[in-house]
KEFIGU-555339 format. One record per residue: z, y, x of N, C-alpha, C, O in turn; residue in three letters. Coordinates in steps of 0.001 Angstrom, whole numbers, padded with zeros to 6 digits, always signed. Example, Ala and Ser with C-alpha at 12.3 -4.5 7.8 and 13.67 -1.06 7.14 Angstrom:
2
+007800-005690+013190+007800-004500+012300+007800-003300+013200+008465-003319+014236ALA+007080-002250+012850+007140-001060+013670+007870+000030+012900+008039+001138+013409SER
//
This chain:
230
-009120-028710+006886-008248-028374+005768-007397-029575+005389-007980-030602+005043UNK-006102-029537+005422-005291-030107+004645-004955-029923+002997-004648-028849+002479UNK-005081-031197+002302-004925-031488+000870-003254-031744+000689-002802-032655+001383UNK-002124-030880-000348-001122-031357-000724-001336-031324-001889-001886-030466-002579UNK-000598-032917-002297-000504-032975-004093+001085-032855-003930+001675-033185-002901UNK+001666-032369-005015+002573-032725-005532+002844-033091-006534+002508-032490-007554UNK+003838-034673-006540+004114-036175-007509+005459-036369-007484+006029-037071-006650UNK+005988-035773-008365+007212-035597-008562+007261-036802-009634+006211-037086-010210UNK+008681-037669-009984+008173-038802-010744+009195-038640-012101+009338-039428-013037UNK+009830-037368-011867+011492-036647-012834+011193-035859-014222+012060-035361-014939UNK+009658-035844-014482+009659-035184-015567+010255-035662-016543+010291-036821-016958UNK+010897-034416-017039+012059-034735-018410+011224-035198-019827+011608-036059-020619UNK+009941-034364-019926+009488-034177-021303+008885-035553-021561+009110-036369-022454UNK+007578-035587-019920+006972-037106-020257+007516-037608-018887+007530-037012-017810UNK+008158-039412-019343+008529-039726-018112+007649-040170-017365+006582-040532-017863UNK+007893-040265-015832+006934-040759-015102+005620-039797-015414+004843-040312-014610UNK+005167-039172-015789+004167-038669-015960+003028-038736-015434+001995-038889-016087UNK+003098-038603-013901+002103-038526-013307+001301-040044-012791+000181-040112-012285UNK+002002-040907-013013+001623-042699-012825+001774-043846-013207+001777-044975-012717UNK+001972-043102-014734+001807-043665-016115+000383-044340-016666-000614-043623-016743UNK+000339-045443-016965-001106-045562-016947-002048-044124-018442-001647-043979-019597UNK-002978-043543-017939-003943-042718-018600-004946-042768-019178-005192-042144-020210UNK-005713-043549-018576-007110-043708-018822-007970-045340-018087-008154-045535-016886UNK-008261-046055-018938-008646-047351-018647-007445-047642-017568-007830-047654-016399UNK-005829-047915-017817-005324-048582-016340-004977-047589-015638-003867-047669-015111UNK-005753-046416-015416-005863-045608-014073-004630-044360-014335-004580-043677-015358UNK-003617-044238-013103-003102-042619-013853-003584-041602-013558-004635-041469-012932UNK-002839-040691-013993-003632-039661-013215-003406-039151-011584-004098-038360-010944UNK-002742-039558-011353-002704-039689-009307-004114-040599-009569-005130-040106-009081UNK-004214-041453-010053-005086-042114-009799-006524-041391-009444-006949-041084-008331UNK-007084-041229-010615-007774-040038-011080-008104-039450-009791-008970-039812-008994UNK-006956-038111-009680-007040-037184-009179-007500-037640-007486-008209-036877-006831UNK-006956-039075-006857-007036-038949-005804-008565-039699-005632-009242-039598-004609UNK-009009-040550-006969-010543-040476-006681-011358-039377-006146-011976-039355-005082UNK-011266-038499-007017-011874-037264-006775-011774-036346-005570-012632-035540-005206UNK-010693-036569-005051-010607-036132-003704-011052-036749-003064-011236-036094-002038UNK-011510-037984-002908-012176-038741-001813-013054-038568-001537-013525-038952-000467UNK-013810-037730-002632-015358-037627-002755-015597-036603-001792-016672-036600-001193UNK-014683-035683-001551-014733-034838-000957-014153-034757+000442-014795-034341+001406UNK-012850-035196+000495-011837-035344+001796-011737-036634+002356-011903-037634+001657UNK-011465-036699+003631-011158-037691+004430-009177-038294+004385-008296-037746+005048UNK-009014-039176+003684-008536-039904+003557-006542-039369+004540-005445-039038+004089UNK-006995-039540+005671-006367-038656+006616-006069-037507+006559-005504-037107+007577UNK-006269-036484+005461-006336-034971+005331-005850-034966+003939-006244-034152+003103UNK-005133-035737+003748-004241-035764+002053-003504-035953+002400-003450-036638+003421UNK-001741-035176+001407-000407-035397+001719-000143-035565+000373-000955-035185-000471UNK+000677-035980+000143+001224-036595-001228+002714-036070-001084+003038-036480+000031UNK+003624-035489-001534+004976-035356-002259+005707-035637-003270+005596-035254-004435UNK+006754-036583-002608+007433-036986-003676+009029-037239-003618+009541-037086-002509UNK+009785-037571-004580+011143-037768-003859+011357-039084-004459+012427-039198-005056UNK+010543-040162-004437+010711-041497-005211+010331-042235-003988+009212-041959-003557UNK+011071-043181-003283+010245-044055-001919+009272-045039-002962+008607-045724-002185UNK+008900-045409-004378+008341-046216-004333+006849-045730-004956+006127-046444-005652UNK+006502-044075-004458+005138-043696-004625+004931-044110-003155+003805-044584-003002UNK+005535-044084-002224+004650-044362-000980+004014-045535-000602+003400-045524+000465UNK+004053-046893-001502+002973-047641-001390+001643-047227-002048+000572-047578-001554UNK+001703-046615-002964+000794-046499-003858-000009-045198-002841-001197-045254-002526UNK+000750-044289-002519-000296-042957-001876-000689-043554-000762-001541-042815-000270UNK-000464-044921+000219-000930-045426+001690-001768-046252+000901-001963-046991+001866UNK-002300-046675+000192-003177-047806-000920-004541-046454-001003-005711-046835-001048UNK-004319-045403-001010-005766-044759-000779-006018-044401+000438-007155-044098+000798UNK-004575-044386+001533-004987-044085+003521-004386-042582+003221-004559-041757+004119UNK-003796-042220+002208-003337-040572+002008-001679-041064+002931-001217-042194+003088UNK-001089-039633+003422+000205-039263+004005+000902-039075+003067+000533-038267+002215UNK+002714-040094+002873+003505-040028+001985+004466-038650+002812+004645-038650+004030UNK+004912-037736+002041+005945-036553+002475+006631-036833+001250+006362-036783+000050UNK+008101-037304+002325+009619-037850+001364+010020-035809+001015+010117-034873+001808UNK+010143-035871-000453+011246-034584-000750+012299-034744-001200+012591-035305-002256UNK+013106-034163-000275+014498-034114-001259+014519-033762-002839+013970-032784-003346UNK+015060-034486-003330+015345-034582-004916+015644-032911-005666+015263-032376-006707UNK+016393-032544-004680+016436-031056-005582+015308-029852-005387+015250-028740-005912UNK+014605-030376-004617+013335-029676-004345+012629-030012-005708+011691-029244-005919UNK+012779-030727-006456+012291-031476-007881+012798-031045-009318+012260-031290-010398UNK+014048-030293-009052+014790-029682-010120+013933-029062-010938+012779-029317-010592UNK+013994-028273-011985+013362-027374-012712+013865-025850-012762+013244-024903-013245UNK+015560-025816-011946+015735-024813-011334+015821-024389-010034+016543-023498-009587UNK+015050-025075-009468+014528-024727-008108+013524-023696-007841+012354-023829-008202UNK+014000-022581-007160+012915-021588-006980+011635-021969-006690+011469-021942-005471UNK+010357-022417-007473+008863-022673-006835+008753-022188-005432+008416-023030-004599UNK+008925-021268-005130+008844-020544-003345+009198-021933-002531+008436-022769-002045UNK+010798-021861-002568+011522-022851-001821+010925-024257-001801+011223-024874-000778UNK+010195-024890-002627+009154-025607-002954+008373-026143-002060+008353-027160-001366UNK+007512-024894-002304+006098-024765-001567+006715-024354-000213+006382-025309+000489UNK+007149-023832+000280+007652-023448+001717+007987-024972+002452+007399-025622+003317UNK+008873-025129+001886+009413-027092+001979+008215-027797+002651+007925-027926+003840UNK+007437-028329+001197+005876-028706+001611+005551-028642+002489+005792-029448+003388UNK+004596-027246+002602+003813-027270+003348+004405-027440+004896+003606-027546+005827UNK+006118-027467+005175+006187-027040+006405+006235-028664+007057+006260-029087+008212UNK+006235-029173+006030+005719-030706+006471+004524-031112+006996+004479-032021+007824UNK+003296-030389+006503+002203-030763+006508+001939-030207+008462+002265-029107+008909UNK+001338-031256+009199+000915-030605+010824-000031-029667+010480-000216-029286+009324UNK-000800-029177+011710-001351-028341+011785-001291-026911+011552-000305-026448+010978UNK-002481-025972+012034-002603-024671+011516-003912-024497+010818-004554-023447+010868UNK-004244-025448+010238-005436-025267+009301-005175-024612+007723-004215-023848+007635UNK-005869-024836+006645-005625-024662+005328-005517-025318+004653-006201-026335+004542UNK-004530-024946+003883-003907-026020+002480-004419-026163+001286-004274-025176+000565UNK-004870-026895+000913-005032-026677-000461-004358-027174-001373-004200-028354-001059UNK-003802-026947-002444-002959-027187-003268-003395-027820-004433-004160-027191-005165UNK-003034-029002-004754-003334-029540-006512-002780-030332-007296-002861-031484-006868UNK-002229-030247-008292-001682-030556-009134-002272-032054-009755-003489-032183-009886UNK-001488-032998-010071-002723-033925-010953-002876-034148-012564-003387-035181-012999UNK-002420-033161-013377-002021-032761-014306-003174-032672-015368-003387-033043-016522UNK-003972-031793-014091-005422-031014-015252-006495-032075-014725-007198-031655-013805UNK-006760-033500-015195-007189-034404-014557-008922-033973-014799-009690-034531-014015UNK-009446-033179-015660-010630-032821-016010-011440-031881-014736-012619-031913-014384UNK-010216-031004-014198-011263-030491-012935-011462-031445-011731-010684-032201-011149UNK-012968-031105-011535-013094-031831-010478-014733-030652-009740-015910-031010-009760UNK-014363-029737-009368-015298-028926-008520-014596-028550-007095-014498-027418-006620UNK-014230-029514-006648-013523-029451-004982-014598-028625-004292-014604-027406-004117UNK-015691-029712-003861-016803-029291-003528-017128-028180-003414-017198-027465-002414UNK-017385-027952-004671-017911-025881-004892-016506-025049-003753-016464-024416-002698UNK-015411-025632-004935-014475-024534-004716-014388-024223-002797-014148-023150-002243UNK-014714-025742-002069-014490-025209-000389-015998-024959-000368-016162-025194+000829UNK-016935-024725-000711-018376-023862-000085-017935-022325-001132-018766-021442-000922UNK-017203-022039-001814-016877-020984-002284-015880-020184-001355-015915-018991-001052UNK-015064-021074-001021-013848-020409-000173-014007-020176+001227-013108-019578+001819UNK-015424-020717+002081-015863-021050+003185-016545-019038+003356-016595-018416+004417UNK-016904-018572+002145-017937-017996+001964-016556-016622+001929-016624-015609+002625UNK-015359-016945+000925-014380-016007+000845-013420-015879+002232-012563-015050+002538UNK-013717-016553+002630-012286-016568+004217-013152-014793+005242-012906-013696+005744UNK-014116-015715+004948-015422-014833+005636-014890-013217+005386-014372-012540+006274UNK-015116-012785+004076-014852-011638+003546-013083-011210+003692-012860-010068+003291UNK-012585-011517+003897-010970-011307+004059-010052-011592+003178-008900-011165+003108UNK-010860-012666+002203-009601-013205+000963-008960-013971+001909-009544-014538+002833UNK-007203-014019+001609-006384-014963+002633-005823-016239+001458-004920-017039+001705UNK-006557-016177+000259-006261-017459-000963-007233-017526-001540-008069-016638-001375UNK-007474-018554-002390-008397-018630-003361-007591-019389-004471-006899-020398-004329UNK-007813-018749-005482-006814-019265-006819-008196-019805-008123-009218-019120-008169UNK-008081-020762-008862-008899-021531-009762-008429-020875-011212-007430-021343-011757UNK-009148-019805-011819-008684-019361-012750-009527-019328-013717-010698-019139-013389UNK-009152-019530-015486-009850-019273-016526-010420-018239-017444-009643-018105-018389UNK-011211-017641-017528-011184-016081-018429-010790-016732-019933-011428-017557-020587UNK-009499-016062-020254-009361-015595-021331-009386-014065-022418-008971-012908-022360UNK-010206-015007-023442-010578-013634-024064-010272-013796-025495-011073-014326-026265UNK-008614-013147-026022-007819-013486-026933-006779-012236-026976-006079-011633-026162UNK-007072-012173-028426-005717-011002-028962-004561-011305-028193-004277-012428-028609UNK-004080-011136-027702-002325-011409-026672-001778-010627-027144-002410-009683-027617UNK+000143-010675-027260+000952-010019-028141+001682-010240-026666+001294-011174-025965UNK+002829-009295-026172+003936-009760-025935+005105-009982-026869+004915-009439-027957UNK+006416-010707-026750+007268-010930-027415+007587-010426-028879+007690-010994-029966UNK+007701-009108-028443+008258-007971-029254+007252-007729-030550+007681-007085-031507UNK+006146-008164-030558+004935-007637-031140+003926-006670-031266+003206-006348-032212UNK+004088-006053-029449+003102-005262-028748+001890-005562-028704+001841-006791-028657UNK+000773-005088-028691-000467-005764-028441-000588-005964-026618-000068-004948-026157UNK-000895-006545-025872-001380-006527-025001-002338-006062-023562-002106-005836-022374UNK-003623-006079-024550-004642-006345-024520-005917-005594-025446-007126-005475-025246UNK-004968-005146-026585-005559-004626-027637-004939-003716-028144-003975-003335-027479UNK-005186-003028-029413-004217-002280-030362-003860-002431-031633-003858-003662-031636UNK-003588-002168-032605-003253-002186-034135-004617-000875-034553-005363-000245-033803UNK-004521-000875-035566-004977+000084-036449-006660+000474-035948-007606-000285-035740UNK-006563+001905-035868-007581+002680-035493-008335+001700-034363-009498+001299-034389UNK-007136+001403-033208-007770+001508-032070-008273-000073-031776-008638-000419-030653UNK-008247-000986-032928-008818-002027-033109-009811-002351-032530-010753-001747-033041UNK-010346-003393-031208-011474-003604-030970-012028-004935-031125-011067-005693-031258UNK-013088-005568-031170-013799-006592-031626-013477-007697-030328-013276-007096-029273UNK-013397-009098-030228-013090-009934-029138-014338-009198-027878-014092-008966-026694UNK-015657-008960-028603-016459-008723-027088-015908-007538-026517-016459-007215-025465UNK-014790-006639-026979-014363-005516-026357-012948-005588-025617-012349-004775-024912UNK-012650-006870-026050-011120-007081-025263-011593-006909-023664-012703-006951-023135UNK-010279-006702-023151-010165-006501-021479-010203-008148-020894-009972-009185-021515UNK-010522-007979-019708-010684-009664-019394-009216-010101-018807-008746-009447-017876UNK-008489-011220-019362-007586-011721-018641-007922-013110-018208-008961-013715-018475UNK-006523-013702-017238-007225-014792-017019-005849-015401-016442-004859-014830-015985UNK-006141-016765-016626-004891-018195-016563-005369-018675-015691-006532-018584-015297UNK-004302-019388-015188-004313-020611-014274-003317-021810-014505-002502-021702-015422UNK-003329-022765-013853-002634-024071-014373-002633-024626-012837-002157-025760-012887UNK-002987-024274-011437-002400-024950-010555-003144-026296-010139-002713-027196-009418UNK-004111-026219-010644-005276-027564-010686-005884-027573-009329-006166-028599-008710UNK-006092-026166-008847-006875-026073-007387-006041-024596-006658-005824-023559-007286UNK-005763-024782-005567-005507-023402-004907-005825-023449-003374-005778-024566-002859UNK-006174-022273-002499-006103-022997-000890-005613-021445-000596-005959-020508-001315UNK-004816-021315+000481-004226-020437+001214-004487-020737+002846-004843-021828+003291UNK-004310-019899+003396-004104-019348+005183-003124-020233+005149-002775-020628+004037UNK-002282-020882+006637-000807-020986+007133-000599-019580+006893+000388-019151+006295UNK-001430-018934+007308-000294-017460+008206+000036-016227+006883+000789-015261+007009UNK-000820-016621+005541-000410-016050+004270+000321-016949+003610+000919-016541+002614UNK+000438-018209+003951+001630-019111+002627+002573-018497+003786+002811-017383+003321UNK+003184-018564+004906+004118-018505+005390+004616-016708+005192+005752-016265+005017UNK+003318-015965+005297+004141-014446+005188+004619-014330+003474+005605-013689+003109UNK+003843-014969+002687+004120-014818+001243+005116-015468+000457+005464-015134-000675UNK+005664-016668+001309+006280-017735+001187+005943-018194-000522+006608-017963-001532UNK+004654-018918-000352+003922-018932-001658+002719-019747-001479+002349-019715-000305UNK+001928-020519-002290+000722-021031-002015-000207-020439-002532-001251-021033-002800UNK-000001-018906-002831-001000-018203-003036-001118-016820-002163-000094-016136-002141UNK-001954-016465-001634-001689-015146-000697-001001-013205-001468-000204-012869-002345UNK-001572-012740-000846-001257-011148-001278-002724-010457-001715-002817-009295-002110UNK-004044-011540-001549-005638-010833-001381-006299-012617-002118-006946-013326-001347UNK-006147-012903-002951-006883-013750-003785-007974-013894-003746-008544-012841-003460UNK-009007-015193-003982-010167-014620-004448-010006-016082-006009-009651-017258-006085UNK-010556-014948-007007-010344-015807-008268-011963-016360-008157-013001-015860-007723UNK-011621-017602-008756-013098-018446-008703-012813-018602-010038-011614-018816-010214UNK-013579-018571-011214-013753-018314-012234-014133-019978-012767-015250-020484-012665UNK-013031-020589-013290-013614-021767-013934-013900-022171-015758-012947-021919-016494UNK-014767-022579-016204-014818-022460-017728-015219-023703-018427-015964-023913-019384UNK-014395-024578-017549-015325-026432-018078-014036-026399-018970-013309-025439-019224UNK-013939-027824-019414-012962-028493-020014-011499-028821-019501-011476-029089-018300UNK-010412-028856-020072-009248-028032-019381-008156-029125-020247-008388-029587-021364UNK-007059-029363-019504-005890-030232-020133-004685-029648-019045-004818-029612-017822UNK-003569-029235-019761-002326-028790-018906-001111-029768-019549-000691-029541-020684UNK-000650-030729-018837-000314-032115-019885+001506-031357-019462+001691-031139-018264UNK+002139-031175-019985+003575-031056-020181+004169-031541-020955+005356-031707-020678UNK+003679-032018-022305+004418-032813-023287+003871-034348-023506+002999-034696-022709UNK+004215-035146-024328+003707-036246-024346+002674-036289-025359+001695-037032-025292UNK+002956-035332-026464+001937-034787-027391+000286-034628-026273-000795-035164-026517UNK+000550-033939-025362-000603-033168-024331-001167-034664-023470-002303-034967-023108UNK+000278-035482-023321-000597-036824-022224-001244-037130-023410-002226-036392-023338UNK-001357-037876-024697-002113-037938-025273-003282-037454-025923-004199-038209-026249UNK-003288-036509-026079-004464-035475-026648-005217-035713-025165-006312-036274-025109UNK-004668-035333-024229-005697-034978-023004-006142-036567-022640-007333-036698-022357UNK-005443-037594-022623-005861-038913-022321-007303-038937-023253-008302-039291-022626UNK-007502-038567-024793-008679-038774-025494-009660-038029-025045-010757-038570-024900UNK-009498-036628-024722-010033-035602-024529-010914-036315-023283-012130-036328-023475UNK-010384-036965-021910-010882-037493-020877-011361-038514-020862-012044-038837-019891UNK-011139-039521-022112-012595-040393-022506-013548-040077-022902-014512-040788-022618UNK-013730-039103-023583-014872-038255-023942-015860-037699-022336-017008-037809-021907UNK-015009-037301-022052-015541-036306-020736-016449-037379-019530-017609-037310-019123UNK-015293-038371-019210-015441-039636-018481-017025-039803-018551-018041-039420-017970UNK-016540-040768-019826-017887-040753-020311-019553-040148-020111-020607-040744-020338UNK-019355-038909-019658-020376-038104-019456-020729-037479-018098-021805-036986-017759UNK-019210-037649-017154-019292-036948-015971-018886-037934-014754-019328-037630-013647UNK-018025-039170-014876-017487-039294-014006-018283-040865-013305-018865-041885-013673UNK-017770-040114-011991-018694-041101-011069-018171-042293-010957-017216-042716-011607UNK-018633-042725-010332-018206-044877-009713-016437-044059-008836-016211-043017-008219UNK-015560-045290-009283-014448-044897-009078-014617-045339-007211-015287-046242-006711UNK-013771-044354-006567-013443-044553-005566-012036-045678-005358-010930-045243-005680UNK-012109-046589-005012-011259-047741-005330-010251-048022-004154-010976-048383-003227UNK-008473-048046-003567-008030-047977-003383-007628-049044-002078-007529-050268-002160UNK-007449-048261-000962-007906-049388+000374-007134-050547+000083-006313-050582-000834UNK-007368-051440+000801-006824-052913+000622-005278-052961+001281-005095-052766+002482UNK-004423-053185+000536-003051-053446+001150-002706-054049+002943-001549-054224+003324UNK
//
């Protein structure tokens, strides 16, 4: 299996975002590519970016720098065109997995490939990392969702189950990202995650989630995997 992150360095809201220092020094590439080590071979990580000066930093863990063109980075760039881009960089005909370094709190790699080892089996052609939510939802207009008004009022244990994602973990087929042109297939399998959760888009969020992950740190995280020698 092949690992792609994508490290885009253009965010408007928070700059630099992703290799900004976060947590003791460390960003969250940082972070994130500890945690992959624990799991992946060094050689089986791709990194994306359209900045030449992440590619010292992603060869400083033995990971593969993939140069993107800058408008692949836009915010009106079709996601498809994206991910198609990507991955068609990445060799092989193995599987991709996809992750974001955003939601720096997950870290069940592990599970998720003895989970997905177990789903390929059965004929899921993706596996997507998703949250149950269980919450009154409105659309726009002030429809219920999920629920109703009045009579047909039901209690939270009676809501229908929905469920989010944030892009933290995904793995697809070649032969479903390429028919779907997508990093998620047409036959999913949702792996149900319910730990502690940060989706950082504002600078309000790098902060809240920076505290949120001293807390967590604190309680979960292992001896840092430390960054090969120049």
């Amino acid at each position: 299996m092949k690992v792609v992150i994508p490290l885009k360095t253009n965010s408007i809201r928070v700059p630099d975002k992703n290799l900004r220092p976060f947590h003791e020094g460390r960003s969250l590439f940082d972070l994130r590519a500890a945690q992959l080590l624990r799991v992946f071979e060094p050689r089986d990580v791709y990194v994306s970016s359209e900045a030449a000066r992440v590619e010292p930093l992603v060869r400083r863990y033995g990971f593969t720098f993939l140069p993107r063109e800058k408008r692949l980075t836009c915010d009106d760039m079709p996601f498809g065109e994206v991910v198609t881009s990507l991955f068609a960089q990445v060799p092989g005909e193995d599987d991709l997995l996809w992750t974001s370094v955003t939601d720096p709190m997950f870290d069940r790699f592990a599970d998720v490939l003895a989970t997905w080892e177990k789903a390929r089996v059965d004929g899921y052609d993706s596996l997507l990392v998703v949250r149950p939510l269980r919450a009154f939802v409105l659309h726009a207009d002030g429809r219920p969702l999920n629920h109703g008004f009045g009579p047909w009022h039901v209690t939270s244990q009676g809501l229908g189950l929905l469920y989010t994602h944030n892009f933290a973990c995904q793995i697809v087929t070649r032969e479903a990202a390429r028919r779907c042109g997508y990093l998620i297939g047409s036959r999913p399998y949702l792996y149900e995650y319910d730990g502690p959760e940060a989706d950082i888009d504002t600078l309000d969020d790098f902060h809240a989630a920076g505290a949120m992950y001293a807390s967590f740190a604190q309680k979960t995280e292992q001896p840092t995997c430390s960054p090969r020698p120049s």
